[in-house]
C-alpha positions in Angstrom: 23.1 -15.7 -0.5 23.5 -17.7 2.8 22.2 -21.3 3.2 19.2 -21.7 5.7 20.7 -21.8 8.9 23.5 -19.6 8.3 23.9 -15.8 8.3 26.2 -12.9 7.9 27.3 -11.0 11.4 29.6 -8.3 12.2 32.0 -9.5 14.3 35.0 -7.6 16.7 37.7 -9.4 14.5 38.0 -9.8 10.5 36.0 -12.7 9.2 33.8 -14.2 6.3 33.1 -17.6 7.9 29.5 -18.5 7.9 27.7 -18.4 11.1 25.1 -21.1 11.9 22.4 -20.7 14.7 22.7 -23.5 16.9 22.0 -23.2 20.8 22.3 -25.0 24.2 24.5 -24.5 27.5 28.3 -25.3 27.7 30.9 -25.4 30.4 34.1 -23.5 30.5 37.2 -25.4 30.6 39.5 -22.7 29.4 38.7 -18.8 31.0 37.5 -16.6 28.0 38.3 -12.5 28.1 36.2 -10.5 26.4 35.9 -11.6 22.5 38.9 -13.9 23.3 39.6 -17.4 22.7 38.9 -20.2 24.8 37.7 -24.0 25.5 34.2 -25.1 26.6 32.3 -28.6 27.0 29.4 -29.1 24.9 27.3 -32.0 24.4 30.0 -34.3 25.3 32.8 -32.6 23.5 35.3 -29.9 24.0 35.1 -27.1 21.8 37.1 -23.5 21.0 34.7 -21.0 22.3 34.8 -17.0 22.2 32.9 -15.3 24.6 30.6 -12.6 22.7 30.6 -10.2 25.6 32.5 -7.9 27.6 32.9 -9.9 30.5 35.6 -12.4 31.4 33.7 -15.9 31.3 36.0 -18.1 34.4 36.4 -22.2 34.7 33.8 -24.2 35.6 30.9 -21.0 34.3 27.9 -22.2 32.4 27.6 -20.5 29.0 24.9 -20.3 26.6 26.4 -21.6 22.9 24.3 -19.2 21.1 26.2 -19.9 16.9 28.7 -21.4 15.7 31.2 -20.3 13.0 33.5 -23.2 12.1 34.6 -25.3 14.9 34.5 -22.3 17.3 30.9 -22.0 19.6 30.4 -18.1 20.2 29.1 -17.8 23.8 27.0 -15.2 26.4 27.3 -16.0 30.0 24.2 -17.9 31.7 22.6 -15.8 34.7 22.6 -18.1 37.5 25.2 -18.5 40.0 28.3 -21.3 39.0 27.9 -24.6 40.5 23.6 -24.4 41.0 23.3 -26.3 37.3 24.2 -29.6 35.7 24.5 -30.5 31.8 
């Protein structure tokens, strides 16, 4: 049984981590390919990220951290154009 929070996903790579729902907007330090590895800001911190889409996410993009499993944030691009927004 998961803890409140927390819940079990099927993910592109092996894992049993749990995942917890947490949300806000990040900037990308490190570009992320598809399900890859990366590095994005977050509420004053850097943080591993991996992008949960198919699309390459590039430096300086705004992402939306939508959970997070361990110390890695798991990440969709945000909509509007780079460089419009400020955290």
């Amino acid at each position: 049984m998961n803890s409140p929070g927390t819940q079990t996903r099927s993910f592109p790579w092996p894992s049993s981590d749990p995942v917890i729902l947490i949300e806000g907007e990040a900037v990308v330090e490190q570009p992320i390919v598809p399900y890859g590895r990366g590095r994005v800001y977050y509420r004053g911190s850097w943080w591993p990220a991996t992008s949960m889409e198919e699309v390459t996410l590039l430096k300086g993009q705004f992402v939306r951290v939508v959970e997070r499993q361990n110390i890695t944030l798991l990440v969709t691009p945000v909509a509007s154009p780079i460089g419009t927004r400020s955290l």
